[in-house]
C-alpha positions as YAML, in Angstrom:
chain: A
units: angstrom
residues:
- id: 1
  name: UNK
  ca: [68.31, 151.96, 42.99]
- id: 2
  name: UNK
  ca: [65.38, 153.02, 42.63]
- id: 3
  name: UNK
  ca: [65.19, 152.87, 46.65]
- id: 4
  name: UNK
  ca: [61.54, 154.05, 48.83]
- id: 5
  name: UNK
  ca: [62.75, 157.61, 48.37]
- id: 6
  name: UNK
  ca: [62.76, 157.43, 44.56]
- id: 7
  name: UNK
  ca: [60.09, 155.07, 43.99]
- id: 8
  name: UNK
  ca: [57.72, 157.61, 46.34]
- id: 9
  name: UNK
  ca: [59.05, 160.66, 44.50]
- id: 10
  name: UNK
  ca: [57.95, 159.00, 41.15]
- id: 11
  name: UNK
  ca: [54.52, 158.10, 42.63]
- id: 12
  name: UNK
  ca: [54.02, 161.69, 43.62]
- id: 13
  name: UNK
  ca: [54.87, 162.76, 39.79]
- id: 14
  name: UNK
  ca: [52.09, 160.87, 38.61]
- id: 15
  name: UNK
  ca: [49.31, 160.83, 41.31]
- id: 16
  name: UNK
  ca: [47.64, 163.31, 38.60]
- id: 17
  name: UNK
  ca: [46.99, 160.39, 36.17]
- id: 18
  name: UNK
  ca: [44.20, 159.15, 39.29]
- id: 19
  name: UNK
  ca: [40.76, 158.96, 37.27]
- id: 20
  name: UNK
  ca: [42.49, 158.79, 33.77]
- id: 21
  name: UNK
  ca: [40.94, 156.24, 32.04]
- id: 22
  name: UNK
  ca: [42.99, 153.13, 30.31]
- id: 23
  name: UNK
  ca: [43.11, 153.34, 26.53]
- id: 24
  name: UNK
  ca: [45.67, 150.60, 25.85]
- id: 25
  name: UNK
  ca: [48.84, 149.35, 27.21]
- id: 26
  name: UNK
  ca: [51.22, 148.53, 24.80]
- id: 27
  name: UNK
  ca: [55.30, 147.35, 24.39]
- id: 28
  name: UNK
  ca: [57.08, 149.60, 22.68]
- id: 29
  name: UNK
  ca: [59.27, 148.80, 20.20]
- id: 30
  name: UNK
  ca: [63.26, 147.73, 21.72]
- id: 31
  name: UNK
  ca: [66.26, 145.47, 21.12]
- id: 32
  name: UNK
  ca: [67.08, 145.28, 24.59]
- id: 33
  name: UNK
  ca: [66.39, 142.61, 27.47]
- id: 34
  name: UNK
  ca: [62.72, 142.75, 27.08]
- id: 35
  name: UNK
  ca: [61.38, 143.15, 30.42]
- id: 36
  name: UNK
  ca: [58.70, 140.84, 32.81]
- id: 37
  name: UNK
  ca: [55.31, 141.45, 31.74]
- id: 38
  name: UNK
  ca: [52.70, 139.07, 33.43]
- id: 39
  name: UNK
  ca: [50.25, 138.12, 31.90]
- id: 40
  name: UNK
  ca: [50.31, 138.76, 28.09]
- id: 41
  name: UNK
  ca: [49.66, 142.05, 26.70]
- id: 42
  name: UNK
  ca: [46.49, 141.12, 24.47]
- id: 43
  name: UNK
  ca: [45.17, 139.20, 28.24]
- id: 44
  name: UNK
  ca: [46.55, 143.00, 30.30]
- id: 45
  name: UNK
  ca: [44.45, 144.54, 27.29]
- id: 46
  name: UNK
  ca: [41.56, 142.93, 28.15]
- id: 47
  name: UNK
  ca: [41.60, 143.18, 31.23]
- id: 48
  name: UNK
  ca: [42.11, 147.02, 31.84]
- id: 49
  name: UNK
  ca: [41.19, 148.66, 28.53]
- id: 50
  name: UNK
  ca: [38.17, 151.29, 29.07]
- id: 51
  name: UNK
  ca: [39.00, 151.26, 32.91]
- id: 52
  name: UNK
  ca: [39.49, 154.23, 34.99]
- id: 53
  name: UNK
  ca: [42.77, 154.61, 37.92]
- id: 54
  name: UNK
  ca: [41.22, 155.16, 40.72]
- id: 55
  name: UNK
  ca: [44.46, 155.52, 42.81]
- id: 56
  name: UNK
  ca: [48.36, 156.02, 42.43]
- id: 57
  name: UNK
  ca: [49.69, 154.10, 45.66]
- id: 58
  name: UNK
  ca: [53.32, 152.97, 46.77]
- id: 59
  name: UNK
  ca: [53.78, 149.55, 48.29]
- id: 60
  name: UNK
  ca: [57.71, 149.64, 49.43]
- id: 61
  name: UNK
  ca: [59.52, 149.91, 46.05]
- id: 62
  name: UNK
  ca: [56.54, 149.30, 43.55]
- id: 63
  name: UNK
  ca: [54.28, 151.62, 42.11]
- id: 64
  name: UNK
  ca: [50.71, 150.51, 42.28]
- id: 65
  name: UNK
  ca: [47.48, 151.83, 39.93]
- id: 66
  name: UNK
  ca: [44.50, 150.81, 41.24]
- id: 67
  name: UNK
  ca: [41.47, 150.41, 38.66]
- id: 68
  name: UNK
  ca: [37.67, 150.46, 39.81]
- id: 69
  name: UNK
  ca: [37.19, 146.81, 39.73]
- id: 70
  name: UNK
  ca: [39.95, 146.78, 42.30]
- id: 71
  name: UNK
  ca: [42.09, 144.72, 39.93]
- id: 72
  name: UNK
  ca: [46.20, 146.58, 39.90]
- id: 73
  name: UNK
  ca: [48.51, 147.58, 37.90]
- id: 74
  name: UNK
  ca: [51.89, 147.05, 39.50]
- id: 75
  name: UNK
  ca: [55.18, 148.43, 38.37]
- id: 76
  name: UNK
  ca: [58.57, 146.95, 40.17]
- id: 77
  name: UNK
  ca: [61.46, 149.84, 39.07]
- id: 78
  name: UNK
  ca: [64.17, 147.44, 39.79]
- id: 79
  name: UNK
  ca: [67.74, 148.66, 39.54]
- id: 80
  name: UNK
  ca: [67.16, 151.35, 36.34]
- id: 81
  name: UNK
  ca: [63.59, 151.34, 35.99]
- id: 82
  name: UNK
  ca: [61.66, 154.91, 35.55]
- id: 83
  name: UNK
  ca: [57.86, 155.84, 35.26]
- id: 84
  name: UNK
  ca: [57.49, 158.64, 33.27]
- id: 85
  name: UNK
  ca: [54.70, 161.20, 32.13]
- id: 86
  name: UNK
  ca: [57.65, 163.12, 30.27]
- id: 87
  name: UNK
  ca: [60.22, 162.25, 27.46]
- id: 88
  name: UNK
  ca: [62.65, 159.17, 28.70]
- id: 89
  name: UNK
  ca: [65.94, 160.10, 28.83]
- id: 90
  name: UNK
  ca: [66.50, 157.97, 25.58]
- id: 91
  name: UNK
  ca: [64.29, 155.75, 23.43]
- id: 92
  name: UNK
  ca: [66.29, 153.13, 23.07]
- id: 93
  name: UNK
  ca: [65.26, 152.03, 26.62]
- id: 94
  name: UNK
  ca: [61.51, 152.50, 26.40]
- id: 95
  name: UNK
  ca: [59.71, 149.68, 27.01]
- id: 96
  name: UNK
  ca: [55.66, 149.85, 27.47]
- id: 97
  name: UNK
  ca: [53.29, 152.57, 27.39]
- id: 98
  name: UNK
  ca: [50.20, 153.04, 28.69]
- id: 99
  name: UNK
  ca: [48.02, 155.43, 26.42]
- id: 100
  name: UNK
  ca: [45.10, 157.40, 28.57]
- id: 101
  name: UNK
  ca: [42.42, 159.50, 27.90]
- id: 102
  name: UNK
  ca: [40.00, 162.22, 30.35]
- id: 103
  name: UNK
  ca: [42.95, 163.64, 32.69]
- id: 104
  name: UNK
  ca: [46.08, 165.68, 32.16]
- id: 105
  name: UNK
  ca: [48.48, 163.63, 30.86]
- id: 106
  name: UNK
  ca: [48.23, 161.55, 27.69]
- id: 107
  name: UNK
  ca: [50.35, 158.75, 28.19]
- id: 108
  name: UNK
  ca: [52.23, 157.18, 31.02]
- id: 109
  name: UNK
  ca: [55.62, 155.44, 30.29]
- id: 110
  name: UNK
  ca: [57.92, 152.57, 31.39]
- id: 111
  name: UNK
  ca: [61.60, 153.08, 30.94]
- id: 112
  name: UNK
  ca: [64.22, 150.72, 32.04]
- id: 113
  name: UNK
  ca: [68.38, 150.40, 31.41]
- id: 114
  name: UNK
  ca: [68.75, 147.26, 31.95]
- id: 115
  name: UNK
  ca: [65.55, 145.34, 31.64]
- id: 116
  name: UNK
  ca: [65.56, 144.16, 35.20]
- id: 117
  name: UNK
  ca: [61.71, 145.94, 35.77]
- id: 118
  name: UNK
  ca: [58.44, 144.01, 35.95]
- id: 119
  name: UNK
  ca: [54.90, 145.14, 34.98]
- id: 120
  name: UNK
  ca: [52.10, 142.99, 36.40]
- id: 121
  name: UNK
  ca: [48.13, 142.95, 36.40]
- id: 122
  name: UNK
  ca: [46.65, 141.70, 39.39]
- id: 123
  name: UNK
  ca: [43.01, 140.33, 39.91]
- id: 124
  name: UNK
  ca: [41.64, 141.40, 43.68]
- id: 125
  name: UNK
  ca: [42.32, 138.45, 44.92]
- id: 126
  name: UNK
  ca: [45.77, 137.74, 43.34]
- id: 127
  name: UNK
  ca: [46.88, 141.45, 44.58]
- id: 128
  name: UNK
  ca: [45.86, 140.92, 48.25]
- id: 129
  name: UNK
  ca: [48.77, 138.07, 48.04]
- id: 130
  name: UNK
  ca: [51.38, 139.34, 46.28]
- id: 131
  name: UNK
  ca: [51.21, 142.68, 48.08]
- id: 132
  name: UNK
  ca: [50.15, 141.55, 51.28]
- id: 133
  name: UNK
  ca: [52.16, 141.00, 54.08]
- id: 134
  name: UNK
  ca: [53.42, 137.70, 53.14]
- id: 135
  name: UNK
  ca: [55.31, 139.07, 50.48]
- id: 136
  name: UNK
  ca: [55.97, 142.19, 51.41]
- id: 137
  name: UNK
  ca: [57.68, 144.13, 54.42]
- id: 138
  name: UNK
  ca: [56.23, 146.25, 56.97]
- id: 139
  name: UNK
  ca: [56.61, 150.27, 54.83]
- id: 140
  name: UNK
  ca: [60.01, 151.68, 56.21]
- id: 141
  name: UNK
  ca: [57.60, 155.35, 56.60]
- id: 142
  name: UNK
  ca: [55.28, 153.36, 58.73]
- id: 143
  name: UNK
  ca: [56.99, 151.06, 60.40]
- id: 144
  name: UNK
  ca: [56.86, 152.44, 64.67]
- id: 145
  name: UNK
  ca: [59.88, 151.75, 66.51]
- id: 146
  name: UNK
  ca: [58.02, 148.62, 68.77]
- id: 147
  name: UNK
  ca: [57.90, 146.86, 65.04]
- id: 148
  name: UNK
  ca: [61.31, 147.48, 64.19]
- id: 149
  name: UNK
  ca: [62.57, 146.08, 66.82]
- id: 150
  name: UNK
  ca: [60.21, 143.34, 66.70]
- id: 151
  name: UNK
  ca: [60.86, 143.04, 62.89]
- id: 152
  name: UNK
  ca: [65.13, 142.42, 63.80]
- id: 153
  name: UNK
  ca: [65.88, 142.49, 67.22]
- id: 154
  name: UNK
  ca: [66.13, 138.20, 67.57]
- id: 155
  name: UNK
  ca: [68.36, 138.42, 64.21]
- id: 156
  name: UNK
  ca: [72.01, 137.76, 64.81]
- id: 157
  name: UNK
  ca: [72.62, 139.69, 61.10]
- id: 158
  name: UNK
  ca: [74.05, 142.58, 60.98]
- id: 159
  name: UNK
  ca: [71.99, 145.44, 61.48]
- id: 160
  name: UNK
  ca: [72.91, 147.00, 57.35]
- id: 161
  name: UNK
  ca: [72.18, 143.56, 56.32]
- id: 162
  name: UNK
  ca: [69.08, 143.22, 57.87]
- id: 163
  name: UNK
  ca: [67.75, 146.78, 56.93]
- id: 164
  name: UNK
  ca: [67.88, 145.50, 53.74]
- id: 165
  name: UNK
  ca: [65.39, 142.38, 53.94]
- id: 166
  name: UNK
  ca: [62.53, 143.91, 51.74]
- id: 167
  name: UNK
  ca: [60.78, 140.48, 53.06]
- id: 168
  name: UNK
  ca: [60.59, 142.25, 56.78]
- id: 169
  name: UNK
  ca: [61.15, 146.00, 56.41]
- id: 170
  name: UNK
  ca: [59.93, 147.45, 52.78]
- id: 171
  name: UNK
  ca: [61.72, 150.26, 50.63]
- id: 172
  name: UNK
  ca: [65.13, 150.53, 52.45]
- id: 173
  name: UNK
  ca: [67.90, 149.46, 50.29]
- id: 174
  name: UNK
  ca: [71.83, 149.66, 50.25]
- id: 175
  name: UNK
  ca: [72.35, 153.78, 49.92]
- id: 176
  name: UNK
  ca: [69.56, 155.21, 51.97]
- id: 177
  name: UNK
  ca: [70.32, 151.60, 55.10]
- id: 178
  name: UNK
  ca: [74.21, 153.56, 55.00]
- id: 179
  name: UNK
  ca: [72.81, 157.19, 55.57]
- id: 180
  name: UNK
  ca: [70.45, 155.49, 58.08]
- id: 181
  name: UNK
  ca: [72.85, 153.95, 60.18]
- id: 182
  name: UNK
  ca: [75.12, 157.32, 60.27]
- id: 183
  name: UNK
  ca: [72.97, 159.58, 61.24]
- id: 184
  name: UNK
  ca: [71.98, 157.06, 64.07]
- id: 185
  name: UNK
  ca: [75.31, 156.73, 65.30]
- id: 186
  name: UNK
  ca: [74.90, 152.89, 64.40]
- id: 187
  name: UNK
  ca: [78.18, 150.81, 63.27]
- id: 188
  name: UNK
  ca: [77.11, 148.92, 60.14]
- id: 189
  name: UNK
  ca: [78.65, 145.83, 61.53]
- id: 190
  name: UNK
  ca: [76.59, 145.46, 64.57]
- id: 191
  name: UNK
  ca: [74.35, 142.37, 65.32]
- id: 192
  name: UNK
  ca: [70.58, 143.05, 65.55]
- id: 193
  name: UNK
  ca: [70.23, 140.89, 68.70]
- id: 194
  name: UNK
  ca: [73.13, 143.46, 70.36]
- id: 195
  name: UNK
  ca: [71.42, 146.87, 70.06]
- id: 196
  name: UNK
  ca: [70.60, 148.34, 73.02]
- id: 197
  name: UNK
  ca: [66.69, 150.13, 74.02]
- id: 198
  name: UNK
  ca: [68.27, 153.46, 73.05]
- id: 199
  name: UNK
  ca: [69.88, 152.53, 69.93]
- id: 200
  name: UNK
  ca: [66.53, 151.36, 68.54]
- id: 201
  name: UNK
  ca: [65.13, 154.54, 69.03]
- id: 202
  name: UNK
  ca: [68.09, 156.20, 67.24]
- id: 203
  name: UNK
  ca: [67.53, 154.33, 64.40]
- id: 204
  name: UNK
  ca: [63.88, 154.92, 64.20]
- id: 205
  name: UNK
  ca: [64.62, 158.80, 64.27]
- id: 206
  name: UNK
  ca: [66.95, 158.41, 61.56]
- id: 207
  name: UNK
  ca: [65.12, 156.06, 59.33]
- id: 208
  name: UNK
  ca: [62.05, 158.62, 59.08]
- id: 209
  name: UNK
  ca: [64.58, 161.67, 58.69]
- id: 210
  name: UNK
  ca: [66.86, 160.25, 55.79]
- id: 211
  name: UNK
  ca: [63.60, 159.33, 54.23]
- id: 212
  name: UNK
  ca: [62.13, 162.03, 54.20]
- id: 213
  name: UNK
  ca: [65.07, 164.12, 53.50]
- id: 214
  name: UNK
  ca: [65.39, 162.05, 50.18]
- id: 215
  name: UNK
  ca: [61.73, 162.62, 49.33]
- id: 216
  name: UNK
  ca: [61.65, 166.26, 49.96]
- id: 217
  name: UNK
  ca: [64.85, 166.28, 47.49]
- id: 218
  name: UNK
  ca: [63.46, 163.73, 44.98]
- id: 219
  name: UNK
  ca: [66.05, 161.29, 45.57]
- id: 220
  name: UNK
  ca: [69.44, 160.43, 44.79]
- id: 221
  name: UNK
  ca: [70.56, 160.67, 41.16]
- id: 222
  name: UNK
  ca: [74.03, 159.05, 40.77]
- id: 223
  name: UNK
  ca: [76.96, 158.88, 38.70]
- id: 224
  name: UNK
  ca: [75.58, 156.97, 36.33]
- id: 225
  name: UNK
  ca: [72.21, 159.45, 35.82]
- id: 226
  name: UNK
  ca: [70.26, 156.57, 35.68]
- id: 227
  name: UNK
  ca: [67.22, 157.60, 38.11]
- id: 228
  name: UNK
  ca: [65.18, 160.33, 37.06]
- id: 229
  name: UNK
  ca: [62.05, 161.74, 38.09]
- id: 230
  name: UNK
  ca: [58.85, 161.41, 37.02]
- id: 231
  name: UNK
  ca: [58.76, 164.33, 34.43]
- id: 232
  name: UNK
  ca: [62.74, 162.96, 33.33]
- id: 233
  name: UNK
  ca: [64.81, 165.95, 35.88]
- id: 234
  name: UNK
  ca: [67.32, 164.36, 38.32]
- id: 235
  name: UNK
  ca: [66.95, 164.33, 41.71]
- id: 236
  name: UNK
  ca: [68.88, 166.36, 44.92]
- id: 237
  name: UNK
  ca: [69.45, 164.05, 47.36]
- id: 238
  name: UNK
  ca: [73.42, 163.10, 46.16]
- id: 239
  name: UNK
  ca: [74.16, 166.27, 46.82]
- id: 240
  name: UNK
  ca: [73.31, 165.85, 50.87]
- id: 241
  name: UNK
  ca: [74.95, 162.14, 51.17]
- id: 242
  name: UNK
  ca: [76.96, 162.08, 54.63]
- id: 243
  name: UNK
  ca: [78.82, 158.97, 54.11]
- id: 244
  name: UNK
  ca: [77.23, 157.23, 50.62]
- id: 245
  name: UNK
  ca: [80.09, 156.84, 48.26]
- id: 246
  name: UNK
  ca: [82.56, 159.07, 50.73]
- id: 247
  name: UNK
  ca: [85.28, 156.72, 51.31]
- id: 248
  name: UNK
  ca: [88.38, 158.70, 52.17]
- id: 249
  name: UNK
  ca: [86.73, 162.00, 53.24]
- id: 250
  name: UNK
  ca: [86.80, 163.48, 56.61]
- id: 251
  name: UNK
  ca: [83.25, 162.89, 58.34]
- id: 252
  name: UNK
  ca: [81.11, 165.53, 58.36]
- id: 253
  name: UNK
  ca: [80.07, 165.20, 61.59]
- id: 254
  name: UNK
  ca: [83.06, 164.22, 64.02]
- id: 255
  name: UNK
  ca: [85.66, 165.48, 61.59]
- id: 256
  name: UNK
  ca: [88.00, 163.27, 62.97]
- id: 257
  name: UNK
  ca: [86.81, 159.57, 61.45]
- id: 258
  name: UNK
  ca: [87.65, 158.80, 57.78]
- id: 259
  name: UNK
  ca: [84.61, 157.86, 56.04]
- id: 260
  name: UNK
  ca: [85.55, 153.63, 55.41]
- id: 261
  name: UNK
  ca: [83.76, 151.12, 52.96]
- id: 262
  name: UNK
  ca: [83.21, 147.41, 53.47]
- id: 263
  name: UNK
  ca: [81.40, 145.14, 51.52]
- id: 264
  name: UNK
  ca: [78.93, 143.35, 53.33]
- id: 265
  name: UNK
  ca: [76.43, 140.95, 52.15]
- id: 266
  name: UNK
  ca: [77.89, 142.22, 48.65]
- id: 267
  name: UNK
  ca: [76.85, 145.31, 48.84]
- id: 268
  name: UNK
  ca: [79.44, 148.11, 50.09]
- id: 269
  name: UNK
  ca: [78.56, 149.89, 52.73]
- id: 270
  name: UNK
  ca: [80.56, 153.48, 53.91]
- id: 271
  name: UNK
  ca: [80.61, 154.68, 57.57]
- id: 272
  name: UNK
  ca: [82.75, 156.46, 59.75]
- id: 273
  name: UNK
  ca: [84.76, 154.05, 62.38]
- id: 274
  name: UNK
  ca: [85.03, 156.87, 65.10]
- id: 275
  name: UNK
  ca: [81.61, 158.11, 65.04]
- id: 276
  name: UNK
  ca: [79.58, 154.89, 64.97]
- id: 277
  name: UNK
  ca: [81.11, 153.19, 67.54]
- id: 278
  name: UNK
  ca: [82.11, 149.29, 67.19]
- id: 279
  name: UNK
  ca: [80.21, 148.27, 70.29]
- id: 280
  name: UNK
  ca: [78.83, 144.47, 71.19]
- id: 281
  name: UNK
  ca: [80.45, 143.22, 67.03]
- id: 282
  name: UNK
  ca: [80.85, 140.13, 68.77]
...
């Protein structure tokens, strides 16, 4: 966490920053981790200060403003990061701000638990690599079913594992690749290389639906409260899990399987043993 769903919502929460104009970016004081930022502040300063956004864009799970010289500013979330244009949930946690001047909102704000964010600038050139497809995924909300097969189809991983390779496919990570697989019918377990024409197209369908279900709910808030939108409210989307931190409930669509978790690649993953069938595991 924060996964495409969350990332996107916060992108959408600050699109309206798009023609502020840069003031200063600045750490703020904390005792915590500090956090990645590359290169040095006074060098960022330079760099961006008096420059307009001209866009708010999401590449897979980092938040992207574009300036007119086509230089970036790139924010990488991480496990507890948050971009606000509201209060953080506590100041303890706040780590950079960027102050802004001739649109709607007067600052724009970096808040992260655990420290594990980054915060980047980017010349052109050095942001064609680092967000091009070398380095990057193909988008999970553009990817077309040819490409995900393409992308996984010769792997002999299983397919949770390999929804999770933000090398190949971009913004899917350990909650949303469970959901996925469930609605598609999908046992977490199965090898890429054993999916059949039909199950492909399955898990195209679901991919874009659980998506977009999370978007249009602002993501998944859980237990821990950690993710919060971009004006600092929670999002929906934990209340609509199927099988995401379910283990031992009846599943809510065969109501006969027990939801089960695993732990695969070291992540756990939950699914329902009757519903998603175990078919070519081996």
């Amino acid at each position: 966490m924060p996964e495409l769903p969350e990332v996107e919502t916060m992108r959408r929460g600050i699109a309206e920053i798009a023609c502020s104009t840069i003031v200063r970016v600045s750490r703020t004081p904390c005792q915590c981790k500090p956090i990645l930022i590359q290169p040095a502040i006074a060098t960022i300063n330079r760099r961006v200060a008096g420059q307009p956004i001209s866009q708010v864009r999401r590449v897979g799970k980092r938040i992207v403003l574009e300036l007119v010289d086509a230089s970036a500013l790139v924010i990488e979330p991480r496990m507890t990061g948050l971009v606000l244009i509201s209060d953080p949930p506590t100041p303890d946690h706040l780590r950079l701000r960027i102050q802004l001047a001739s649109g709607p909102h007067p600052q724009l704000l970096f808040w992260d638990r655990r420290g594990l964010g980054t915060f980047r600038w980017y010349s052109a050139a050095q942001k064609t690599v680092a967000l091009g497809p070398s380095r990057i995924g193909v988008d999970a909300l553009v990817a077309d079913v040819d490409q995900l097969r393409q992308l996984f189809s010769g792997s002999q991983r299983p397919i949770k594992v390999a929804l999770l390779d933000q090398a190949k496919l971009a913004g899917v990570g350990n909650l949303y690749a469970a959901e996925v697989l469930f609605v598609a019918g999908i046992d977490p377990r199965l090898r890429c290389d054993r999916l059949t024409a039909a199950q492909w197209k399955r898990l195209h369908a679901a991919l874009k639906l659980v998506l977009l279900e999370a978007i249009a709910h602002e993501g998944s808030t859980l237990g821990d409260g950690t993710y919060r939108n971009a004006l600092n409210s929670p999002g929906r989307y934990q209340n609509h899990h199927r099988v995401y931190n379910r283990q031992g409930s009846v599943c809510p669509r065969c109501q006969q399987g027990i939801i089960r978790r695993i732990v695969q690649a070291q992540r756990a993953t939950f699914f329902c043993s009757v519903c998603q069938r175990k078919q070519g595991l081996h």
